[in-house]
N, CA, C, O and CB atoms as a CASP TS submission, in Angstrom:
PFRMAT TS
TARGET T0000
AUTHOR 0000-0000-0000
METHOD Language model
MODEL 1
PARENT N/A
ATOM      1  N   UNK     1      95.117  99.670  94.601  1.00  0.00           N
ATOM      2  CA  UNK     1      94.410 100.014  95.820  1.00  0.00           C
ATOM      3  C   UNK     1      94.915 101.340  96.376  1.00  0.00           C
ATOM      4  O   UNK     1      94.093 102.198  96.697  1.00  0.00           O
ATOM      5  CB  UNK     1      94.566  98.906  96.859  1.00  0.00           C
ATOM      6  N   UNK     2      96.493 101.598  96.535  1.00  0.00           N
ATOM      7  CA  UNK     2      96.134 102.909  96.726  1.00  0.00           C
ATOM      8  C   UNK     2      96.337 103.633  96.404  1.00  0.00           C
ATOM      9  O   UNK     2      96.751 104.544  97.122  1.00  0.00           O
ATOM     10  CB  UNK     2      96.146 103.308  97.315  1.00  0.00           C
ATOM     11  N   UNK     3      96.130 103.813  94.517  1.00  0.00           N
ATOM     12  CA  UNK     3      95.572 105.250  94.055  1.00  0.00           C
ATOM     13  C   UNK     3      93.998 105.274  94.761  1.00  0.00           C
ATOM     14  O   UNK     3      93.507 106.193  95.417  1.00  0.00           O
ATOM     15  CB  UNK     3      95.507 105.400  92.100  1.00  0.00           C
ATOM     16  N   UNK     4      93.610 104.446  94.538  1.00  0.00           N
ATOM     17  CA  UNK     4      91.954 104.342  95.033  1.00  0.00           C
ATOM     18  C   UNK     4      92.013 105.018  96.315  1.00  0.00           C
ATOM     19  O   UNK     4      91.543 106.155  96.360  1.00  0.00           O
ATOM     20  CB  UNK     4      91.255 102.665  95.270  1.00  0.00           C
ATOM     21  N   UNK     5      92.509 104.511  97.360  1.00  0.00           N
ATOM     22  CA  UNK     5      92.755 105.073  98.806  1.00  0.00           C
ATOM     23  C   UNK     5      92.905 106.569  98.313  1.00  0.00           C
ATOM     24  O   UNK     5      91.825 107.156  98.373  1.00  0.00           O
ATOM     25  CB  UNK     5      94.235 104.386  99.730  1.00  0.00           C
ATOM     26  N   UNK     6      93.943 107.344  97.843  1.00  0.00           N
ATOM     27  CA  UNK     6      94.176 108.620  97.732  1.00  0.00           C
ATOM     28  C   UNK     6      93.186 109.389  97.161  1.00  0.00           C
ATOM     29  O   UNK     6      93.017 110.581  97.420  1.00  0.00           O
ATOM     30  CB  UNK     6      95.218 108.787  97.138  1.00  0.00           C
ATOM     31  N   UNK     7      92.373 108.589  96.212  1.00  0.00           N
ATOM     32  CA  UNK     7      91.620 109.255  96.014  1.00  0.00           C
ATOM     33  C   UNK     7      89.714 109.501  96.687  1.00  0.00           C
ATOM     34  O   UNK     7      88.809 110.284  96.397  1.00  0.00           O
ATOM     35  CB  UNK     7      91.933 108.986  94.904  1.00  0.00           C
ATOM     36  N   UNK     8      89.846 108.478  97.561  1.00  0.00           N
ATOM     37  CA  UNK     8      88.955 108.530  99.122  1.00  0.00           C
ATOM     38  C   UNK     8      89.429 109.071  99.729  1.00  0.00           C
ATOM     39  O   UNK     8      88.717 109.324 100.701  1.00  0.00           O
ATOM     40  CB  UNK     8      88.667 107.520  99.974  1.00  0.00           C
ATOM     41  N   UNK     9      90.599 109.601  99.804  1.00  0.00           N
ATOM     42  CA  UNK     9      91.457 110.206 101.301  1.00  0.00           C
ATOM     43  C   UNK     9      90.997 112.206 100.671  1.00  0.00           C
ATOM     44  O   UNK     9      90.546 113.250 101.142  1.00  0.00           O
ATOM     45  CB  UNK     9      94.159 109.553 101.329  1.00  0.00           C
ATOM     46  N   UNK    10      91.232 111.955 100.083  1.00  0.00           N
ATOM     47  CA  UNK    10      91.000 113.353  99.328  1.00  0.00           C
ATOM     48  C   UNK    10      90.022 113.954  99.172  1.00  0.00           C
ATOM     49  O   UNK    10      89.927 115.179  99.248  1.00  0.00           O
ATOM     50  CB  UNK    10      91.259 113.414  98.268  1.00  0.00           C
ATOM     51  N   UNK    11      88.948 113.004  98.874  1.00  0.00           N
ATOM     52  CA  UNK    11      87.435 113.392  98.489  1.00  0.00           C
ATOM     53  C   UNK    11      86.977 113.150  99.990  1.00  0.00           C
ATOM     54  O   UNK    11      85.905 113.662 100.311  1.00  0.00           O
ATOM     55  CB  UNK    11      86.537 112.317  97.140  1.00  0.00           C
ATOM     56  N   UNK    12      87.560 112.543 100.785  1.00  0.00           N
ATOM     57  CA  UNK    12      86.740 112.351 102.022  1.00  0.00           C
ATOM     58  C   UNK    12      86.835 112.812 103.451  1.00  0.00           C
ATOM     59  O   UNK    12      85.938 112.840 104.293  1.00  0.00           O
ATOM     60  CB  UNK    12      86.716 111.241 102.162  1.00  0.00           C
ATOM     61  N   UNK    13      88.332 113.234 103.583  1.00  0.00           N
ATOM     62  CA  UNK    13      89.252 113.599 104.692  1.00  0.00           C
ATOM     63  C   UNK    13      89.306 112.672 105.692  1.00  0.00           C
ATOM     64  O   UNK    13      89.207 112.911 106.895  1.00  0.00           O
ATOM     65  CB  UNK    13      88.933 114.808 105.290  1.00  0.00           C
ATOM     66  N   UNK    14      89.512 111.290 105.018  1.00  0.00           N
ATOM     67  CA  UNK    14      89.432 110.216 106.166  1.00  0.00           C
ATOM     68  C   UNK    14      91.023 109.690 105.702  1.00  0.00           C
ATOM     69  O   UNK    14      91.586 109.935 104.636  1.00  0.00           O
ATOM     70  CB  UNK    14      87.885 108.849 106.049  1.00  0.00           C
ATOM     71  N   UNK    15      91.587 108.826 106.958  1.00  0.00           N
ATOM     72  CA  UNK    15      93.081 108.316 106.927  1.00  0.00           C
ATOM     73  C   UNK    15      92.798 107.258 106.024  1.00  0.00           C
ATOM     74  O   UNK    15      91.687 106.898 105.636  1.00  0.00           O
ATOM     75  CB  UNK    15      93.832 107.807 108.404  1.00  0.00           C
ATOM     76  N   UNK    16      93.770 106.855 105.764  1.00  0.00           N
ATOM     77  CA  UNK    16      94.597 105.376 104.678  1.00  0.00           C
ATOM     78  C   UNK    16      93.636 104.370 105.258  1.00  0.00           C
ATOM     79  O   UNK    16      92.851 103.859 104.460  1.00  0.00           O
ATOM     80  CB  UNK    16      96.722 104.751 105.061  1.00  0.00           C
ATOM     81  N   UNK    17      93.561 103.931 106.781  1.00  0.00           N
ATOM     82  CA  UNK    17      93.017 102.690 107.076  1.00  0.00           C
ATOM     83  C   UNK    17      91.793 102.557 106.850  1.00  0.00           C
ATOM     84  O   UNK    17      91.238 101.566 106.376  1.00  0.00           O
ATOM     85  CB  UNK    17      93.183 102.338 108.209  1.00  0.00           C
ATOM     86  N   UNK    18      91.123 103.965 107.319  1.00  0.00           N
ATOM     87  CA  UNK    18      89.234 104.425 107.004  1.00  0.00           C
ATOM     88  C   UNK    18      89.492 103.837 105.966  1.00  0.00           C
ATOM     89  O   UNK    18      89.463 102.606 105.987  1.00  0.00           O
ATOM     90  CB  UNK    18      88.406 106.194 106.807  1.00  0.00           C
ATOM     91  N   UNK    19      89.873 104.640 104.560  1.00  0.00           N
ATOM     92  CA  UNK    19      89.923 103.836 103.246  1.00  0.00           C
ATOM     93  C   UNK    19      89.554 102.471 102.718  1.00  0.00           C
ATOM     94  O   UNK    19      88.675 101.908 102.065  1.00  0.00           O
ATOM     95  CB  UNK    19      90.949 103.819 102.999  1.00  0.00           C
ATOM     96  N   UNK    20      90.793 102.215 103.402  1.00  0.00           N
ATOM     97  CA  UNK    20      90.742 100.595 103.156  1.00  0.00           C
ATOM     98  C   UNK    20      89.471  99.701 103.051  1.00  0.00           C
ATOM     99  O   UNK    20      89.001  98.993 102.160  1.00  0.00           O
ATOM    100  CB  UNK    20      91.430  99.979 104.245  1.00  0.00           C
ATOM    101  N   UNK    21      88.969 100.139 104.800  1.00  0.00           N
ATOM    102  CA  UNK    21      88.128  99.187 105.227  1.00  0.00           C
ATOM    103  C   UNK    21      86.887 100.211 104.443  1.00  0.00           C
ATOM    104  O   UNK    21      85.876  99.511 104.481  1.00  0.00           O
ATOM    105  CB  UNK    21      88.140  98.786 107.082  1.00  0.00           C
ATOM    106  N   UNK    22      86.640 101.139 103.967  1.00  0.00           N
ATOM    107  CA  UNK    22      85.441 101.206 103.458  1.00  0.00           C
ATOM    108  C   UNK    22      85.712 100.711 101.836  1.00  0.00           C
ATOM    109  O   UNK    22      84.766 100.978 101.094  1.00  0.00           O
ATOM    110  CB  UNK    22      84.823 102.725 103.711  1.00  0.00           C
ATOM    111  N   UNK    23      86.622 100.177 101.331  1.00  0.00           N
ATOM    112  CA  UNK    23      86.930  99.942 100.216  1.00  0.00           C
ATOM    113  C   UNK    23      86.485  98.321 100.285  1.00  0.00           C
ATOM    114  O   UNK    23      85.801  97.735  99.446  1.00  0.00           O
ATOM    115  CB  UNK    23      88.409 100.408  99.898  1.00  0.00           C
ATOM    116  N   UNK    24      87.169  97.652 101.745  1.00  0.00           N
ATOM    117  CA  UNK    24      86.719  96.404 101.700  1.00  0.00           C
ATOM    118  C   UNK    24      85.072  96.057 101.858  1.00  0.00           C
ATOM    119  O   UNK    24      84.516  95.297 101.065  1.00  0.00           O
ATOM    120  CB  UNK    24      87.479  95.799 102.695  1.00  0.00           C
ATOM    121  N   UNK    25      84.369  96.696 102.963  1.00  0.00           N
ATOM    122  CA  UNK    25      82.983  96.952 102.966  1.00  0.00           C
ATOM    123  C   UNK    25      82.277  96.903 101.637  1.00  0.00           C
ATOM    124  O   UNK    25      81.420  96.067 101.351  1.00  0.00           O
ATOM    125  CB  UNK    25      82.774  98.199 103.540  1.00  0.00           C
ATOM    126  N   UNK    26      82.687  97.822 100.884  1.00  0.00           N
ATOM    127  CA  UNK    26      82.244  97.506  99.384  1.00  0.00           C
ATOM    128  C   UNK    26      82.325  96.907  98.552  1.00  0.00           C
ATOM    129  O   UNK    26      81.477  97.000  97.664  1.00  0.00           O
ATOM    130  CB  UNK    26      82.320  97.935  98.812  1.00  0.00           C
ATOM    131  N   UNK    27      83.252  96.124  98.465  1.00  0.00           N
ATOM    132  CA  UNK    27      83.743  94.966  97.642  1.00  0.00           C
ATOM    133  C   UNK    27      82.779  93.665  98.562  1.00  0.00           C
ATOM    134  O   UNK    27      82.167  92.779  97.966  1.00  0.00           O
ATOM    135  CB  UNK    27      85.789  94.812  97.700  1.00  0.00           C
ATOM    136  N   UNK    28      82.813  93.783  99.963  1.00  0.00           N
ATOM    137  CA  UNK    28      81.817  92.460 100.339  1.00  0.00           C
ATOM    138  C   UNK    28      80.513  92.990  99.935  1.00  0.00           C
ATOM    139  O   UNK    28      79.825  92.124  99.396  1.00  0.00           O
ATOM    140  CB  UNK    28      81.761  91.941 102.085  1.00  0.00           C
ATOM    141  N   UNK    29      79.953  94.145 100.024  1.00  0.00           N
ATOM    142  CA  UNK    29      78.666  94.543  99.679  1.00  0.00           C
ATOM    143  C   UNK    29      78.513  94.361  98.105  1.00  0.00           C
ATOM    144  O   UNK    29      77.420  94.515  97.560  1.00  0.00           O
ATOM    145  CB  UNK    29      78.419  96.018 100.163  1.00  0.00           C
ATOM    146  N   UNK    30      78.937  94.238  97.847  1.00  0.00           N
ATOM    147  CA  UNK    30      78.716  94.659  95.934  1.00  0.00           C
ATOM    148  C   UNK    30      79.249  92.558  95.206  1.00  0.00           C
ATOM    149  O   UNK    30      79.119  91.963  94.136  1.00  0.00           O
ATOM    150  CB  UNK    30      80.823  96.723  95.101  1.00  0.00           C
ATOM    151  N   UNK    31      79.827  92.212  96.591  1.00  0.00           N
ATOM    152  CA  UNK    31      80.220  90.991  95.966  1.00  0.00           C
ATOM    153  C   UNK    31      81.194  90.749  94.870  1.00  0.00           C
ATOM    154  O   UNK    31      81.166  90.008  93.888  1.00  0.00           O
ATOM    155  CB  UNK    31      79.224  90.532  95.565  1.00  0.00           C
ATOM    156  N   UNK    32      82.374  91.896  95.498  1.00  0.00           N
ATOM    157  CA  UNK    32      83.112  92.327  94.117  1.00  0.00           C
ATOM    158  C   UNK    32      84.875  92.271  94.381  1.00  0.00           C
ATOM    159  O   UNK    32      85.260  93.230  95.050  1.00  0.00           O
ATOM    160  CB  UNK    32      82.556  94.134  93.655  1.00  0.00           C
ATOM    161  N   UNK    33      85.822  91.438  94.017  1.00  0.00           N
ATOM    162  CA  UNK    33      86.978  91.808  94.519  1.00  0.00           C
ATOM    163  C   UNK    33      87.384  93.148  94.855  1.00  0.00           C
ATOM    164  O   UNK    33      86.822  94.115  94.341  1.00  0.00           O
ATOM    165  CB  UNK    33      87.735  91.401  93.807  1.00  0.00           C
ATOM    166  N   UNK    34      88.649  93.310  95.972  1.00  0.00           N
ATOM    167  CA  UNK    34      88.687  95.025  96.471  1.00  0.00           C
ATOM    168  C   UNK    34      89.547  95.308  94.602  1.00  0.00           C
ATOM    169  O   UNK    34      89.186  96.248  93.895  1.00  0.00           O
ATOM    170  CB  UNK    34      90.193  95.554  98.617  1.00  0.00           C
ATOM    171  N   UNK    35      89.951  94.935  94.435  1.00  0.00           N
ATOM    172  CA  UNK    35      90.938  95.471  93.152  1.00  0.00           C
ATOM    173  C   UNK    35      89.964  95.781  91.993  1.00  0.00           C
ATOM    174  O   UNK    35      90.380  96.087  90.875  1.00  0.00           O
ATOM    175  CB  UNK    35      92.156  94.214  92.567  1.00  0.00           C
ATOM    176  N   UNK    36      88.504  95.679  92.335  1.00  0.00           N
ATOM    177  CA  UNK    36      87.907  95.870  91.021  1.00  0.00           C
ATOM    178  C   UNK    36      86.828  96.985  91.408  1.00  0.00           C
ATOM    179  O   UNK    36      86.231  97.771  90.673  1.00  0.00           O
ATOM    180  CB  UNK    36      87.255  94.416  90.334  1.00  0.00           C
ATOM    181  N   UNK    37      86.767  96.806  92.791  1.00  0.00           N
ATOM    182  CA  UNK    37      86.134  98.298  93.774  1.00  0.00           C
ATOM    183  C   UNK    37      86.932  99.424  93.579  1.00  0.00           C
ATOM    184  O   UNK    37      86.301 100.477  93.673  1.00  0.00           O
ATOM    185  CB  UNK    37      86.157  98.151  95.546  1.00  0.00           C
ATOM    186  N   UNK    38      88.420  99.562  93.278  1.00  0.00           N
ATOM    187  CA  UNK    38      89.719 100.404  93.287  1.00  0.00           C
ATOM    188  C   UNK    38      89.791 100.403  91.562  1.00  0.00           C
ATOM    189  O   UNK    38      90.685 101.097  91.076  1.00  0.00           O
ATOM    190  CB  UNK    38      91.264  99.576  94.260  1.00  0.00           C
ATOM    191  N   UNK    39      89.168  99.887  90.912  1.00  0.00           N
ATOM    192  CA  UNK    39      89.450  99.691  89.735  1.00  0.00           C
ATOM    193  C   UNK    39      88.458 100.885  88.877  1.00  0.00           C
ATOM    194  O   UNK    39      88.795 101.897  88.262  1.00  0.00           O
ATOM    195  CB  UNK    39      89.229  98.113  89.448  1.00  0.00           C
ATOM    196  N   UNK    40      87.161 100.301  89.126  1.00  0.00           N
ATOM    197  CA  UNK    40      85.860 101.541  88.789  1.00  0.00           C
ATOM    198  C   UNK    40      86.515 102.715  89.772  1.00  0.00           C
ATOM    199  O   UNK    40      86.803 103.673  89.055  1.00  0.00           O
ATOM    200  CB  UNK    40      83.825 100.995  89.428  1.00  0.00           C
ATOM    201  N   UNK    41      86.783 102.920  90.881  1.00  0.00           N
ATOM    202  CA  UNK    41      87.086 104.144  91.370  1.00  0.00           C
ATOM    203  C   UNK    41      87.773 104.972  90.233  1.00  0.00           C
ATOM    204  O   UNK    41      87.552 106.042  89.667  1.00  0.00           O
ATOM    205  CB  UNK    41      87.934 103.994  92.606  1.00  0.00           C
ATOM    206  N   UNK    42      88.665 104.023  90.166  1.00  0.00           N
ATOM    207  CA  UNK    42      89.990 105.185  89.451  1.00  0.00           C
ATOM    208  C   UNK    42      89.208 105.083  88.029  1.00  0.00           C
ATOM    209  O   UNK    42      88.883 106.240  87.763  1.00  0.00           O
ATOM    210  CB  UNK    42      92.171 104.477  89.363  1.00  0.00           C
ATOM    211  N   UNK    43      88.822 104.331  87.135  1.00  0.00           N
ATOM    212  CA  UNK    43      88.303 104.698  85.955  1.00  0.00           C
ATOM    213  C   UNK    43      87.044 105.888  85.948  1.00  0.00           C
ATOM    214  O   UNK    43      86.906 106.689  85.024  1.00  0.00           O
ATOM    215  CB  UNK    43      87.873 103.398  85.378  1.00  0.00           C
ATOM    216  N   UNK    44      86.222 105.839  87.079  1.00  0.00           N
ATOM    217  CA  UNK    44      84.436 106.459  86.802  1.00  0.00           C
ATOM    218  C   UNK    44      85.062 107.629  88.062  1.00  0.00           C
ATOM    219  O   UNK    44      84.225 108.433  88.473  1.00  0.00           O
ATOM    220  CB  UNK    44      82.437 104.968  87.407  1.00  0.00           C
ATOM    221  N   UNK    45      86.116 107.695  88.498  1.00  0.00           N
ATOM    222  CA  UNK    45      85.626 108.672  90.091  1.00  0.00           C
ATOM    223  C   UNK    45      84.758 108.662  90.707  1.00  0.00           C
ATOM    224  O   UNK    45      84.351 109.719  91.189  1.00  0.00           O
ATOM    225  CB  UNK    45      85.457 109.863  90.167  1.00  0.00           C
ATOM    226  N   UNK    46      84.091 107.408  90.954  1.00  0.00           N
ATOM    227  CA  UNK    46      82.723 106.984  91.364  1.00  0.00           C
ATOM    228  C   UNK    46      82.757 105.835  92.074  1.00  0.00           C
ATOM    229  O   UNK    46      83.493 104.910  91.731  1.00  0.00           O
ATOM    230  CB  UNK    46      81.829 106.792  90.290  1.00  0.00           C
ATOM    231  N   UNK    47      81.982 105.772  93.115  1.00  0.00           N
ATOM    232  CA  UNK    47      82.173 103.922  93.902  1.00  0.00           C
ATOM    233  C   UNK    47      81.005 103.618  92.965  1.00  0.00           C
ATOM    234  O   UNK    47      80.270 104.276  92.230  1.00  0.00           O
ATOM    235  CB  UNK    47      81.764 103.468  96.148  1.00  0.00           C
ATOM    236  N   UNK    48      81.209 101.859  93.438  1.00  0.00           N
ATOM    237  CA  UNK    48      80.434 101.338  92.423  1.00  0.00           C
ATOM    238  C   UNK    48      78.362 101.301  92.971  1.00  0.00           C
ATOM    239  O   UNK    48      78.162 100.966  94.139  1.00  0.00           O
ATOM    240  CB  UNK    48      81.302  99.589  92.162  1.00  0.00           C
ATOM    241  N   UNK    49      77.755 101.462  92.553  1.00  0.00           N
ATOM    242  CA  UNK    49      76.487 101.482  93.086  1.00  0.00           C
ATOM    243  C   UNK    49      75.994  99.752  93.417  1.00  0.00           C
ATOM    244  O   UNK    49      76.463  98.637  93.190  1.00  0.00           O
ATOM    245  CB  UNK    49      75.493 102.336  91.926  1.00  0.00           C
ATOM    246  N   UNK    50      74.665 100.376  94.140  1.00  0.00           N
ATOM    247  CA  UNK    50      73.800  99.309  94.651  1.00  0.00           C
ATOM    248  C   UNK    50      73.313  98.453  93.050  1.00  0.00           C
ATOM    249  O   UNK    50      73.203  98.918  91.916  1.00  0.00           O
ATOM    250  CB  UNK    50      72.320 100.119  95.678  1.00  0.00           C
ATOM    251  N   UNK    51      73.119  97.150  93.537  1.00  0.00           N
ATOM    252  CA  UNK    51      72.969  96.261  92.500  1.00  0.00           C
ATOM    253  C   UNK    51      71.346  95.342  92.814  1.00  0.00           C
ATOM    254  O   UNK    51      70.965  94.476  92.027  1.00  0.00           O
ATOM    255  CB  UNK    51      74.480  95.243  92.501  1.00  0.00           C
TER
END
């Protein structure tokens, strides 16, 4: 989770906590554990898309 964070913090200029909670947002949106939202991040440099 937070290479993932650093690498939202970077691409986004938002703090650690922004992060988080848009990391968690997506994992409830996508119906997806946060560790696998942080997971495609760091593999694709990409959040995961609409389903």
């Amino acid at each position: 989770m937070g290479q993932a964070q650093g690498i939202l913090m970077a691409a986004t200029e938002i703090d650690a906590e922004a992060t988080f909670a848009s990391l968690q947002r997506l994992s409830q949106h996508h119906n997806l554990k946060p560790r696998d939202v942080a997971e495609h991040l760091l593999t694709t440099r990409t959040l995961p898309e609409a389903r």
